[in-house]
C-alpha positions in Angstrom: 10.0 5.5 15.2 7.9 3.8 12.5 5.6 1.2 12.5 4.2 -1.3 9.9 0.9 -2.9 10.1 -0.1 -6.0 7.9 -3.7 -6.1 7.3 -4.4 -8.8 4.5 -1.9 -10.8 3.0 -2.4 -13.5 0.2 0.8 -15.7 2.1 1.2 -16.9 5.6 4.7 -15.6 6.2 3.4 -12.1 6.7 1.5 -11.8 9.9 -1.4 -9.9 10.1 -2.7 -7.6 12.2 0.4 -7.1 14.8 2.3 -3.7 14.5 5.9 -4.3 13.9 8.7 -2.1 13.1 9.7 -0.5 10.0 13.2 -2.1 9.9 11.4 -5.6 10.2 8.6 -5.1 7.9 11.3 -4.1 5.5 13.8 -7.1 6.6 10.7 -9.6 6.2 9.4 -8.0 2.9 13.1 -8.1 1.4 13.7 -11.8 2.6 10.6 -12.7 0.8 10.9 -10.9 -2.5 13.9 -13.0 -3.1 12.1 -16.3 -2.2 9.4 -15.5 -4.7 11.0 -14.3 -7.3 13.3 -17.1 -7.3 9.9 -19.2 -7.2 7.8 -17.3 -9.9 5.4 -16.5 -7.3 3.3 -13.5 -6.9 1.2 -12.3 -3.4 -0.6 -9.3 -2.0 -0.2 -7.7 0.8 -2.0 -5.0 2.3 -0.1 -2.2 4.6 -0.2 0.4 6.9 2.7 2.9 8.3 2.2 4.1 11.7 4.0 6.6 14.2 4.2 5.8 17.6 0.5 7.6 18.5 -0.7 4.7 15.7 -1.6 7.5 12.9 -1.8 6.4 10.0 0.8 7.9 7.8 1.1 6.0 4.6 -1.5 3.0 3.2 -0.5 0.4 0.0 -0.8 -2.7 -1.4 3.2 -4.8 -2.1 3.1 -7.1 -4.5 5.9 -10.2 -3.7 7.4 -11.5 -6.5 6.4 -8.5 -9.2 10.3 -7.5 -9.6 8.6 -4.2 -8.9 10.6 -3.6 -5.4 13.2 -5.3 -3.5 11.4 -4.6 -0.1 8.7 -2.4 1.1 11.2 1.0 1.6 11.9 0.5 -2.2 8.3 -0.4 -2.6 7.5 3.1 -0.8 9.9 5.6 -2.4 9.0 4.3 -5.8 5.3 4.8 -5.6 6.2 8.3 -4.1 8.7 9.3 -6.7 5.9 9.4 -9.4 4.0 12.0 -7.9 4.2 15.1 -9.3 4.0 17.6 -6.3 4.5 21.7 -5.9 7.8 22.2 -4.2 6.5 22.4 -0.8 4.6 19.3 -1.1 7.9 18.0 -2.4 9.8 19.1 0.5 7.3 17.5 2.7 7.9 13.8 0.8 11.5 14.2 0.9 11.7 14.8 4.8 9.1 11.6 5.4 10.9 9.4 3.0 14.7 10.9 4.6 12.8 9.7 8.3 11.9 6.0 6.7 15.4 6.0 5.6 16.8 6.3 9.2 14.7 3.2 10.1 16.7 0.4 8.3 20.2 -0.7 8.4 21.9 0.9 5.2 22.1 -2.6 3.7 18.1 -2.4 3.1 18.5 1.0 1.2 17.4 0.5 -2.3 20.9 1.4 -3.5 22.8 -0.7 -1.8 21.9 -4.2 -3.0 19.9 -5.4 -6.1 19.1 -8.8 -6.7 21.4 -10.6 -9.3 18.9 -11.0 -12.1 18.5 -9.9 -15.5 17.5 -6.5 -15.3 15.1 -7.0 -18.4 13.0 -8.7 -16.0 12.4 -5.5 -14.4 11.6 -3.4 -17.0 9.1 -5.6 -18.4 6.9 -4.3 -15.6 5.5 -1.4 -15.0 6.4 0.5 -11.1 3.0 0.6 -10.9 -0.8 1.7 -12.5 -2.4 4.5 -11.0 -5.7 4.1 -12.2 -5.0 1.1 -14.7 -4.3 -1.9 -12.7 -1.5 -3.9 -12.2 1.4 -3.8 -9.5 0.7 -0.3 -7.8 0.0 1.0 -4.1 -3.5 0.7 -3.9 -5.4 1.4 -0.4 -8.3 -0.5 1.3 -11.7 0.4 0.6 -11.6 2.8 3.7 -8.2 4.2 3.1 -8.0 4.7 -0.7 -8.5 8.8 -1.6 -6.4 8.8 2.1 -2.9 9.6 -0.1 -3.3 9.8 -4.0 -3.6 13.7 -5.0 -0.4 16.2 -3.4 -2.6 17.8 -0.8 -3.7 14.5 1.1 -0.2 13.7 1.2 0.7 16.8 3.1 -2.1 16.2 5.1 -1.0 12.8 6.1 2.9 13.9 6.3 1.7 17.1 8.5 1.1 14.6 11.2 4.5 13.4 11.5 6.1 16.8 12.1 7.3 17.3 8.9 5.3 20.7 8.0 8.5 22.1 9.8 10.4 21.9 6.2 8.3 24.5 4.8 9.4 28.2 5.4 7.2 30.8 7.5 6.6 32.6 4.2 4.9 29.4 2.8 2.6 29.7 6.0 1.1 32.6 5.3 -0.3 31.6 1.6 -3.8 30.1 1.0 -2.2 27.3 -0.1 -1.4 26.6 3.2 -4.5 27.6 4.7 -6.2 25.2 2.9 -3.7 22.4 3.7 -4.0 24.0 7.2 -8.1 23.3 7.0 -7.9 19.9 5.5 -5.7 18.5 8.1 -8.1 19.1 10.8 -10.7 16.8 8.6 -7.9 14.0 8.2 -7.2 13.7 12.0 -10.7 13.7 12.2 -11.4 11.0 10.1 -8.2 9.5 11.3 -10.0 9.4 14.9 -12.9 7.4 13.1 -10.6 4.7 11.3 -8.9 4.1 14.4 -12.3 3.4 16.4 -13.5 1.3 13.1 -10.2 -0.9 13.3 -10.5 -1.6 16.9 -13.7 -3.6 15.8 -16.6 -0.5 17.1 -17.9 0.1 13.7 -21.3 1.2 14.8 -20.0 3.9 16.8 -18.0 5.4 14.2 -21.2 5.2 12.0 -23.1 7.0 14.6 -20.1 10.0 14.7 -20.4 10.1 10.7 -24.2 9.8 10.9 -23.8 12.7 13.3 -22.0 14.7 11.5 -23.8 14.4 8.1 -21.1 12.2 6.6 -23.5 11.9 2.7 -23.2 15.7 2.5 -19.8 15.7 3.8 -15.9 15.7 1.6 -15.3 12.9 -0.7 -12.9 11.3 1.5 -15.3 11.6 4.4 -18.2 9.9 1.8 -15.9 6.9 0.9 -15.1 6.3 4.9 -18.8 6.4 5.7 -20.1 4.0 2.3 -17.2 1.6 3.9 -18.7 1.2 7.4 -22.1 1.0 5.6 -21.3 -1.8 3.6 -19.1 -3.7 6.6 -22.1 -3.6 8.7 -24.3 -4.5 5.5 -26.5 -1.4 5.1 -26.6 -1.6 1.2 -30.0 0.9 1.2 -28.3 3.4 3.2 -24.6 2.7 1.2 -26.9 3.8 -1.7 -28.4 6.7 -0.2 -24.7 8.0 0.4 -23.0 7.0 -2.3 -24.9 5.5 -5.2 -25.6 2.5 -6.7 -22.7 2.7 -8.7 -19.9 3.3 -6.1 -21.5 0.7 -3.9 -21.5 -1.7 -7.0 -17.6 -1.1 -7.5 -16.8 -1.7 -4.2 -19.0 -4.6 -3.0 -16.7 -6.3 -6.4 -13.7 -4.9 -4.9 -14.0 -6.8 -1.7 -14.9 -10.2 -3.6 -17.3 -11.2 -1.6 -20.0 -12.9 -3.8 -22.4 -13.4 -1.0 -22.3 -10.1 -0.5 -22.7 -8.7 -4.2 -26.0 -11.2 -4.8 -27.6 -9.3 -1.6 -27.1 -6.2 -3.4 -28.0 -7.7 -6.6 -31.5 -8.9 -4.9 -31.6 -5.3 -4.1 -30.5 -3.3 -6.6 -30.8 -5.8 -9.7 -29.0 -4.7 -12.7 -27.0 -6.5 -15.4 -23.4 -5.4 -14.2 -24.2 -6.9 -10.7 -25.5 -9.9 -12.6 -22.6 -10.1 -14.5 -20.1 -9.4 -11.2 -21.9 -12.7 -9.5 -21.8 -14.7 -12.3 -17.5 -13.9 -11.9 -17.5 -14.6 -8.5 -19.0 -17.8 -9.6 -16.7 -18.6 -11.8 -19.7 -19.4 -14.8 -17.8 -18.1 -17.5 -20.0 -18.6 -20.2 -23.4 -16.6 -18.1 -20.2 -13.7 -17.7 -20.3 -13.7 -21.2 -23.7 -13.7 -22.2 -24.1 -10.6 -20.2 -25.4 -7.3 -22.2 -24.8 -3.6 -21.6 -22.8 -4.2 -18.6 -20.9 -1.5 -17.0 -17.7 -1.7 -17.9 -14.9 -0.4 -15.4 -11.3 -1.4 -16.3 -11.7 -4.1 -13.3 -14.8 -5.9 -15.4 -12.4 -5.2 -18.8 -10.1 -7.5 -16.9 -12.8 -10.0 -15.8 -14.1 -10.4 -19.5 -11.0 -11.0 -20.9 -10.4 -14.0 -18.2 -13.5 -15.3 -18.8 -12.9 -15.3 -22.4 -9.6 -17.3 -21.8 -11.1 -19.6 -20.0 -13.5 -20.1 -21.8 -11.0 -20.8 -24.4 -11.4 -17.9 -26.7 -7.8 -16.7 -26.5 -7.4 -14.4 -29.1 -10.7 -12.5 -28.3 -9.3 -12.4 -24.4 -5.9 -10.9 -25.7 -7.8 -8.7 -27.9 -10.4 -7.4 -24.7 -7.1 -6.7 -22.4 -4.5 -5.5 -24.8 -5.1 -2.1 -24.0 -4.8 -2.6 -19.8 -1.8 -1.7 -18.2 -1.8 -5.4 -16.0 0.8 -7.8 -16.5 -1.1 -10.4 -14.0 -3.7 -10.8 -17.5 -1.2 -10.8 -19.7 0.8 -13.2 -17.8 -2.2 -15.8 -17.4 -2.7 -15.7 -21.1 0.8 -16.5 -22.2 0.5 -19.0 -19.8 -2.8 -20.4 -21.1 -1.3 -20.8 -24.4 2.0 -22.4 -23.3 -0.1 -25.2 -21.6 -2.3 -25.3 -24.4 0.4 -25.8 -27.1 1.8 -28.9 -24.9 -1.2 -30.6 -24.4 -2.0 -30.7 -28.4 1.8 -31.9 -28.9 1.4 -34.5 -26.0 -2.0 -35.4 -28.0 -0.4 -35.5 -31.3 2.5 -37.9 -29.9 -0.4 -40.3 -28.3 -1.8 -40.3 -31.6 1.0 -41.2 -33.4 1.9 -43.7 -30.7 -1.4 -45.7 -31.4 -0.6 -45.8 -34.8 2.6 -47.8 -34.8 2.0 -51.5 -35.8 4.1 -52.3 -31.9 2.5 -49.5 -29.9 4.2 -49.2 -26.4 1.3 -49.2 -24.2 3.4 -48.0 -21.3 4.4 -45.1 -23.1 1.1 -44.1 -24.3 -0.3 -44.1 -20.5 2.9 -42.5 -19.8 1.9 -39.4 -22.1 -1.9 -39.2 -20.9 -1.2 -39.2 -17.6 0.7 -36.1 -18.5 -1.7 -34.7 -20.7 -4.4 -34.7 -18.0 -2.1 -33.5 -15.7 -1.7 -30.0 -18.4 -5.3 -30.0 -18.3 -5.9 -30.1 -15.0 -2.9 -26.9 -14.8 -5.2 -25.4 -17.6 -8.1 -25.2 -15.7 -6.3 -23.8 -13.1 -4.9 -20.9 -14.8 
């Protein structure tokens, strides 16, 4: 049996932090992809799958409301089906995603229902990023090189008892071998998450520590930067992982409390330019030179651009990202701004009848300022 574990969601209905079954994570998930589609509304939601020994078998982000899934099985064979794996790595995916199938009632399988709305809607989004932003399965910062890449995945689906889909032959390669090595590491590591979640941080820094986590695999270098920066030991985050990584995901988290520690520490003009987001001063985001630019800061630019009001240098700075979330804010930005220079323009020419209708004239600023109050919410 399968588990689902919520771990950060941007909407209430989800709870966090209690391990549920598969069949109601994907019940709830389905339930509330119809409410926000029907709504225009989009939220994140952070995930976990879990056997029944609580390993970790599959980490991702669903986005509600991105047409990109009608529920979190959907969500899951999607992201899985662009992988492009050997054929034992194959077989492997096949037998975990044939075991989630099993979990939920057939009327939850991805062919057996689709939401009555224009399919257009769906193909204006892409199923996801990889590396470009947008709707895709993303991991936390501990969990994030956990299942990208064929062999992790193995390593993951290994624990579940699907290696038994691979023949003896297969055994014997050094393919195997190696798949053989590196699942020894993951339960490791696994072992460490699972102290870390249960709120014993320190301890699992001591184990890394221990066990020379900085000269250790990559996986084993992002688990160890993570703990590091939970517990706030930006010197030795640096020492492990560089300035650079530690920069990315000090932004990643958001927390601009955080990133102006860092800045005091490691001054530079990307972290400058990172608080100054977070800060939401658009025009010191701007003013910033020779700043690092990752796609993530591409993306910051360009909304700092737009809100600063510089719409076609915004579209211009994101054209080229794969993120319909941008996008989406700027053809909003403009729709707003297009009706509050007709509401302006019908004021005006309101005023300038010889019987003006005062009524009408507060009647049309009220709703002018209530468009500007949507545009600076964008």
């Amino acid at each position: 049996m399968f588990f689902v574990m919520f771990l950060k969601s941007e909407t209430k209905e989800v709870p966090t932090f209690q391990k549920i079954s598969f069949q109601e994570a994907c019940e709830r998930t389905h339930e509330l992809e119809r409410e926000y589609r029907q709504q225009e509304k989009i939220a994140s939601i952070d995930f976990h799958v879990l056997n029944e020994e609580n390993q970790e078998l599959y980490a991702g982000t669903y986005q509600l409301g991105s047409h990109f899934a009608m529920n979190l099985l959907d969500h899951i064979k999607k992201q899985l089906s662009q992988m492009n794996l050997k054929p034992q790595q194959e077989a492997i995916k096949q037998s975990f995603l044939k075991k989630l199938y099993h979990e939920v009632p057939y009327r939850l399988h991805p062919e057996a229902m689709e939401f009555p709305e224009k399919k257009e809607a769906e193909s204006k989004l892409t199923s996801g990023t990889s590396s470009k932003g947008g709707y895709t399965s993303r991991f936390s910062h501990l969990h994030r090189k956990m299942l990208y890449g064929g062999s992790a995945l193995c390593v993951l689906l290994l624990s579940i008892g699907c290696w038994t889909t691979v023949s003896a032959s297969q055994q014997q390669s050094d393919e195997v071998v190696q798949l053989q090595q590196k699942l020894k590491e993951e339960e490791k590591l696994t072992k460490l998450y699972e102290i870390a979640l249960l709120g014993d941080t320190e301890k699992a820094l001591q184990q890394l520590s221990k066990e020379k986590g900085k000269q250790g695999s990559k996986v084993q270098q992002e688990v160890y930067v993570g703990l590091l920066l939970e517990e706030k030991k930006y010197k030795e985050a640096v020492k492990v992982g560089g300035e650079t990584k530690v920069e990315d995901q000090l932004l990643e988290k958001g927390d601009v409390q955080q990133v102006k520690t860092f800045q005091e520490l490691f001054p530079s003009s990307t972290g400058t330019f990172d608080v100054a987001y977070l800060e939401q001063r658009w025009d010191d985001v701007l003013s910033q030179k020779e700043v690092r630019m990752t796609e993530k800061r591409q993306r910051m630019k360009g909304y700092a651009l737009l809100r600063t009001g510089k719409v076609e240098e915004a579209k211009k700075q994101v054209n080229h990202l794969q993120d319909e979330r941008i996008h989406q804010k700027i053809r909003q930005y403009e729709q707003v701004q297009q009706e509050i220079k007709d509401l302006q323009k019908q004021i005006e020419e309101e005023q300038q009848k010889d019987s003006k209708d005062e009524s009408k004239i507060q009647s049309l600023t009220e709703e002018k300022q209530k468009k500007e109050r949507t545009l600076n919410s964008v």
